[in-house]
C-alpha positions in Angstrom: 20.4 5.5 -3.4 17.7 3.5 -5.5 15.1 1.6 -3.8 12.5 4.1 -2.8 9.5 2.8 -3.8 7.2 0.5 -3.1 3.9 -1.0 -5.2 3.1 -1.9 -8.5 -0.1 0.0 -9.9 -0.5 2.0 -6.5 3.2 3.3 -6.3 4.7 4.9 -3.7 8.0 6.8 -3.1 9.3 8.3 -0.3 11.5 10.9 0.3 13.7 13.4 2.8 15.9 12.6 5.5 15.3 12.8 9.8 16.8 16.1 10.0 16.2 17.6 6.9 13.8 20.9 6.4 10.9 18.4 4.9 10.1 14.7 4.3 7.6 13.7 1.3 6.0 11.4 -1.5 4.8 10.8 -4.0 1.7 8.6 -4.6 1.4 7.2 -8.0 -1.8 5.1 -9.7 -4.5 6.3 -7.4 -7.6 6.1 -9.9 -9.1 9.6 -10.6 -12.2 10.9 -8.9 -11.8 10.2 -5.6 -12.4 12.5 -3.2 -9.4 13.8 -1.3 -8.6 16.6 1.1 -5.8 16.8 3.7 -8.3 16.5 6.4 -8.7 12.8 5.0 -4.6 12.3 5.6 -3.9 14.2 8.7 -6.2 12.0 11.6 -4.4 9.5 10.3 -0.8 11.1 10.9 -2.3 12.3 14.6 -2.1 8.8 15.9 1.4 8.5 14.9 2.5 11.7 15.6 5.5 11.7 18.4 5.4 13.3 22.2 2.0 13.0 22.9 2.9 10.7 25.8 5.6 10.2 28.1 6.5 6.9 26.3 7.1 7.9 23.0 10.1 10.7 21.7 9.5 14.1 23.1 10.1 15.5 19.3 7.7 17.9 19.1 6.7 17.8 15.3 3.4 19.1 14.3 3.6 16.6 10.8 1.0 18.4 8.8 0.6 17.2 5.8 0.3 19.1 2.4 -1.0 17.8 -1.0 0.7 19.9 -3.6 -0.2 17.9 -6.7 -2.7 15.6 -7.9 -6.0 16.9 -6.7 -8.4 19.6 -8.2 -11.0 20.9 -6.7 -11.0 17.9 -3.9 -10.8 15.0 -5.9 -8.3 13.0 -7.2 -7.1 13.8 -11.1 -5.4 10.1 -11.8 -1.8 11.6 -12.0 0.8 11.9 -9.2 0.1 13.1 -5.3 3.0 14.9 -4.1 2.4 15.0 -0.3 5.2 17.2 1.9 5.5 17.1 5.8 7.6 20.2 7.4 10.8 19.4 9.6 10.3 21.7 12.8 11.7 20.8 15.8 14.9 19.0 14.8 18.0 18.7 17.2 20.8 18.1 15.2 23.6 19.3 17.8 22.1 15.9 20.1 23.6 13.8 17.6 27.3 15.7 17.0 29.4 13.2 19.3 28.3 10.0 17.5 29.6 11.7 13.8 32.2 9.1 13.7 31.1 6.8 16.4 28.8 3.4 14.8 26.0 2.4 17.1 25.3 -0.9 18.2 21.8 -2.2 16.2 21.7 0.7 14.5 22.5 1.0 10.8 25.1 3.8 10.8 28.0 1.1 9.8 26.0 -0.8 7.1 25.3 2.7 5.4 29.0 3.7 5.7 30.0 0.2 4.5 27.7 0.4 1.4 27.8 4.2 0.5 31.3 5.4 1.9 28.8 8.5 3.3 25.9 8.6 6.0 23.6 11.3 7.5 24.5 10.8 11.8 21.8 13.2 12.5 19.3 11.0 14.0 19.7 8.7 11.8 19.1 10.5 8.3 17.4 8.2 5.8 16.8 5.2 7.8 15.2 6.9 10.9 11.7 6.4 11.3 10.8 9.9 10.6 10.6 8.2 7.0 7.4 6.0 8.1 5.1 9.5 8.5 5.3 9.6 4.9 3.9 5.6 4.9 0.8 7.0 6.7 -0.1 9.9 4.9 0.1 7.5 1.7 -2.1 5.0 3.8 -4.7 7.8 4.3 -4.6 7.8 0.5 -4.9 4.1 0.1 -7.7 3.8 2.1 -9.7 6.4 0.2 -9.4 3.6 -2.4 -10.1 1.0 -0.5 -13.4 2.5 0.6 -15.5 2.2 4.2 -16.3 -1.4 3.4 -12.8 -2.3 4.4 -11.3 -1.7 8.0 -8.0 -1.9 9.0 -7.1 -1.5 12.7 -3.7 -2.6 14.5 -2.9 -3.1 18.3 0.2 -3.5 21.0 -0.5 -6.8 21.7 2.8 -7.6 23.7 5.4 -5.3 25.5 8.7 -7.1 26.4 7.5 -10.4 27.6 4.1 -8.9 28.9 1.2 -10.0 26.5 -2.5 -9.4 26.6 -4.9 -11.4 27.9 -7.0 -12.2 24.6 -10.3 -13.1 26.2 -10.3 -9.2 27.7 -9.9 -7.7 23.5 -11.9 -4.7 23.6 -11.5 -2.6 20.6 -12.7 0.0 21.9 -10.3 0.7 24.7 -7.4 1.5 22.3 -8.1 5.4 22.8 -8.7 5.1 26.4 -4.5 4.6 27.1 -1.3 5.5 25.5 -0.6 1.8 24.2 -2.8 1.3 21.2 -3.5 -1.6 24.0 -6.9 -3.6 23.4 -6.4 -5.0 27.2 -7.4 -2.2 29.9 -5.7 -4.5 32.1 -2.6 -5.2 30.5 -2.1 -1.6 29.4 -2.6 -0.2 33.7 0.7 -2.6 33.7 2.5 -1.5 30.8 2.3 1.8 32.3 4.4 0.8 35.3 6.5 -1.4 33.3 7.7 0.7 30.4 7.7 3.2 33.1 10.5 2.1 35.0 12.2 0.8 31.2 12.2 4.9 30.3 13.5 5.8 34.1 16.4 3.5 33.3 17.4 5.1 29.7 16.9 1.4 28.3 14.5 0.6 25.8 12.1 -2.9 25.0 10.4 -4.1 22.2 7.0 -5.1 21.0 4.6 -7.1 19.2 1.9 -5.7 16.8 -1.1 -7.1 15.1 -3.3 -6.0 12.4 -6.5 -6.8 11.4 -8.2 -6.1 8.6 -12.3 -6.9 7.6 -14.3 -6.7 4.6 -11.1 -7.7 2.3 -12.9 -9.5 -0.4 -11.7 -13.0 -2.0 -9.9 -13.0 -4.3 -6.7 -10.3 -4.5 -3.1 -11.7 -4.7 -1.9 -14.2 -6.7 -0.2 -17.5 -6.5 3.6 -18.0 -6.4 5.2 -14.3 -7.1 2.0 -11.8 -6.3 1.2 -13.5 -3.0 -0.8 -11.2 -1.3 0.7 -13.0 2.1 4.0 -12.4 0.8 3.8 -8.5 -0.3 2.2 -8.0 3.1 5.5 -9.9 5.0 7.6 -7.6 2.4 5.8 -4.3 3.5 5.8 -4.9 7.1 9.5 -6.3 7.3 10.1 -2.9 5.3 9.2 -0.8 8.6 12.2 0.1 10.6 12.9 -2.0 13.8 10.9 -5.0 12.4 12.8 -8.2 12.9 9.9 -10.7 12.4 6.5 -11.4 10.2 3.8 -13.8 10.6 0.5 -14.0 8.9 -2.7 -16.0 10.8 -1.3 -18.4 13.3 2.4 -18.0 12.2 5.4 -19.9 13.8 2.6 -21.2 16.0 1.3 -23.3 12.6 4.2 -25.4 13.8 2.5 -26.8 16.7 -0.5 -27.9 15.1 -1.4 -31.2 13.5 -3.2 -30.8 10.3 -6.6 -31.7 11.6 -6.3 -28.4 14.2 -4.6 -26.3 11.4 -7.2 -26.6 8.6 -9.7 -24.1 8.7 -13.0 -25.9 7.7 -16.0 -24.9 5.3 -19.3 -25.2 5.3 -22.4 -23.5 3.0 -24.5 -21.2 5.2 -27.6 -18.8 2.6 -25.5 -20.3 -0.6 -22.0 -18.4 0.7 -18.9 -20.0 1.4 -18.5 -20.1 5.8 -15.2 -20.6 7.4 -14.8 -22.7 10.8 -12.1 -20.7 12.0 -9.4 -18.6 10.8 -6.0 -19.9 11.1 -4.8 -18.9 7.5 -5.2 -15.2 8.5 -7.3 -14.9 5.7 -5.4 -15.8 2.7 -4.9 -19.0 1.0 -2.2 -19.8 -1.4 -1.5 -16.3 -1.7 -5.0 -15.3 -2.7 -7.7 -13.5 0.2 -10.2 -15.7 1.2 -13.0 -13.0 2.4 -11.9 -14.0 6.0 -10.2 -11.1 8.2 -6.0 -10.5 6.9 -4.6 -10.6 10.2 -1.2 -10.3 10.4 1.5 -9.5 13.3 4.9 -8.3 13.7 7.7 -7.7 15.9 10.0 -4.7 16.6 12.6 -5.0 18.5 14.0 -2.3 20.8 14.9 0.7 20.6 19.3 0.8 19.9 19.3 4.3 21.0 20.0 4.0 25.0 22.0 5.5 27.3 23.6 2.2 28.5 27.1 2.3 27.4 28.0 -0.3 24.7 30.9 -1.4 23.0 31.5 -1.0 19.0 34.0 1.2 17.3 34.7 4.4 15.1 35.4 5.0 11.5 38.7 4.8 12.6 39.0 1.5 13.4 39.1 2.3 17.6 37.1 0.4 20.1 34.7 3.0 21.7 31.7 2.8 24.4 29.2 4.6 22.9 25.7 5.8 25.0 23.4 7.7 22.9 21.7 10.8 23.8 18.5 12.5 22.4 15.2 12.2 22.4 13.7 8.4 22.0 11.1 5.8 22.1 11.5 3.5 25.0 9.1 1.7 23.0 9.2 2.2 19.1 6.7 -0.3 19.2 3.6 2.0 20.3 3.8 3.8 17.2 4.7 1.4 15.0 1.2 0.7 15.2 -0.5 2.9 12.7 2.1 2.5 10.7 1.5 -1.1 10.7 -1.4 0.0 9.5 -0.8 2.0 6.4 1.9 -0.5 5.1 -1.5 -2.7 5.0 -3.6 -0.2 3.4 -1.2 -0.1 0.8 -0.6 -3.0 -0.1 -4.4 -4.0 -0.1 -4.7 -0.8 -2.5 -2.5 -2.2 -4.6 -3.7 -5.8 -5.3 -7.1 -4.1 -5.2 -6.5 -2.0 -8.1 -4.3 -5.2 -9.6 -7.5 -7.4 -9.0 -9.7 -5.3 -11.2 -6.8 -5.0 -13.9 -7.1 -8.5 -14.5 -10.6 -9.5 -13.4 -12.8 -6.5 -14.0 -15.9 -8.5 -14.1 -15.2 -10.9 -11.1 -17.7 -10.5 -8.3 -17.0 -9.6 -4.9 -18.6 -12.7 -3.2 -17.8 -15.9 -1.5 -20.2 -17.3 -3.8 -18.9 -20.5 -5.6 -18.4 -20.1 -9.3 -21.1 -21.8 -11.6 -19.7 -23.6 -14.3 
C-alpha cells in the first residue's frame, strides 16, 4: 500500500494499523536546531486523546508519544523524527462478527475491492487511530512555525445545531467537552448528542480553523496553492466529506461588490476591509487569518441494523458493536488542526527555498 505520505520539504509518513501493538512516523525536512522534546508533542495529543468524555470512544489509550530519532540533546539534528505511539487497550474480539460482514459508510468493501485483503479489527489502516500520528507531527510543525503563528479550531455545528457567532468566545473551548466556542450552544449539545449516544446512533459535524500571524506570501499560483494543499490535507482526514476555505459555498450567494474584500493603506501596510477569501488569494496567503472549515459526517459504526452484504455475496443486517464516537466530530478538531500546521510548515519552509530574502510584511514592493 503506497500513499503514506504527505508534504513536500516537511514530509510526513505515517504508519501502523488500529489494532496493532504501535502506530508511528516519520517526520522528514524539519530544519536542524530546533528545540524539541516530547513534552512539546504530547499536550498536543491530550486534546485528542479518546474517553475523556462520555461523548467520545471509551478506548482508553494513554497515546504517549516517543521520539526515537532525530533529536540530540533536545534539538532537532535536520535528519528524520521517528515518533512511536503504543497500542494498549485494544479490543479486537468486539470486532470478530463483522470479519466477513462490509459495513455501510465504512471502507471495509473498497479495501477488499482494491487489495483482495483488509484488517476488520476496527478498522485497521483507515481507522482514525492513524490521525494521532497527524498530531504528534503537528506538535512538530508548529515548533517550526514558531509562537508568532496560532492555529486553533472549534465545533462550530453539531447535526443541524450551529453556534451563535455573535457569542464566540475563545476562551470557553476548555470550559465543555465540545471544543464549542458558544457556552450556550455547547449546554445544548450536551442534551442533544446526549440522547444521539442513548440511542446507539451517531451525527456529524462541522469544524473550523483559524489560523493568525500567517504571513503573505506562502503558496503558489495554479499547482502549489496554498488553498488547495489545505482542502487536500483536510479532505485527507477520515470522515471528512466536505472543504471550504473563507466564505466557501456561501461565496455563491454573494454579488461581487459584497465578495471582494477591500484595501486600504493604514502606517504604510496593506489593510483589509474584511476577510472573505479566508486569507489567501490566488493561492498565495495574504497576511489575513487562513480560516478554513470542514465537515465530517457521522459516525457508520451504529448499532442500528443496516442492510449490505458479506464477502459472500449474501444480503446481511449488520449493527456494529464496540466502542465509538457518537460524534467523531469533537476530536476531529485538533486534528483539524495539525493537518494545518503542516501544511503551513511546509510552504513555510517552501517559501524561504525560493524567496530567502523576501520580507515578512504587507508592505508593498518598491520598484
Amino acid at each position: 500500500m503506497s500513499h503514506n505520505t504527505f508534504g513536500h520539504l516537511f514530509r510526513v509518513t505515517t504508519w501502523g494499523e488500529s489494532h496493532g501493538p504501535a502506530i508511528g512516523c516519520v517526520v522528514d525536512g524539519c530544519p536542524p536546531r530546533l528545540a524539541l522534546t516530547e513534552a512539546d508533542i504530547q499536550p498536543w495529543l491530550d486534546r485528542r486523546r479518546p474517553g475523556q468524555s462520555k461523548f467520545t470512544t471509551q478506548r482508553q489509550e494513554p497515546d504517549q508519544v516517543r521520539i526515537l530519532s532525530g533529536v540530540f540533546e533536545g534539538v532537532t539534528t535536520g535528519t528524520p523524527i521517528a515518533l512511536h505511539i503504543e497500542n494498549v487497550d485494544q479490543r479486537s474480539r468486539d470486532y470478530s462478527t463483522i470479519a466477513a460482514q462490509y459495513r455501510p459508510g465504512h471502507a471495509d468493501l473498497t479495501y477488499d475491492l482494491k487489495y483482495g485483503v483488509r484488517d476488520y479489527r476496527g478498522g485497521g489502516r483507515s481507522s482514525a487511530r492513524e490521525t494521532a500520528m497527524r498530531v504528534a507531527a503537528g506538535g512538530v510543525a508548529r515548533q517550526i512555525l514558531g509562537a508568532g503563528i496560532r492555529i486553533r479550531g472549534a465545533l462550530v455545528q453539531m447535526g443541524p445545531h450551529k453556534i451563535d457567532r455573535s457569542r464566540w468566545d475563545w476562551a470557553a473551548l476548555d470550559d465543555n467537552p465540545f471544543f464549542c466556542p458558544d457556552p450556550v450552544m455547547a449546554a445544548e449539545w450536551e442534551v442533544y448528542l446526549a440522547a444521539i449516544r442513548k440511542s446507539g446512533s451517531s451525527v456529524g459535524a462541522v469544524i473550523e480553523v483559524v489560523v493568525d500571524g500567517v504571513p503573505p506570501g506562502l503558496g503558489a499560483p495554479i499547482y502549489g496553492k496554498l488553498d488547495a494543499d489545505i482542502a487536500g490535507a483536510l479532505m485527507s482526514i477520515n470522515a471528512v466529506k466536505g472543504v471550504e476555505i473563507g466564505d466557501g459555498f456561501d461565496a455563491a450567494c454573494l454579488t461581487g461588490e459584497d465578495n471582494a474584500d477591500q484595501m486600504r493603506m493604514e502606517d504604510g501596510l496593506v489593510a483589509f476591509g474584511s476577510n472573505h477569501a479566508g486569507g489567501i488569494l490566488g493561492g498565495i496567503s495574504t497576511g489575513q487569518p487562513i480560516v478554513a472549515r470542514f465537515a465530517v459526517k457521522p459516525t457508520s459504526s451504529i448499532l442500528t441494523p443496516r442492510q449490505s452484504v458479506d464477502r459472500a455475496g449474501q444480503e446481511i443486517d449488520v449493527s456494529t458493536k464496540g466502542r465509538h464516537d457518537p460524534c467523531v466530530g469533537i476530536r476531529a478538531v485538533p486534528v483539524g488542526e495539525a493537518m494545518l500546521a503542516c501544511v503551513l510548515a511546509d510552504h513555510l519552509l517552501r517559501h524561504r527555498a525560493q524567496n530567502p530574502d523576501a520580507p515578512v510584511t504587507t508592505r508593498l514592493p518598491r520598484n
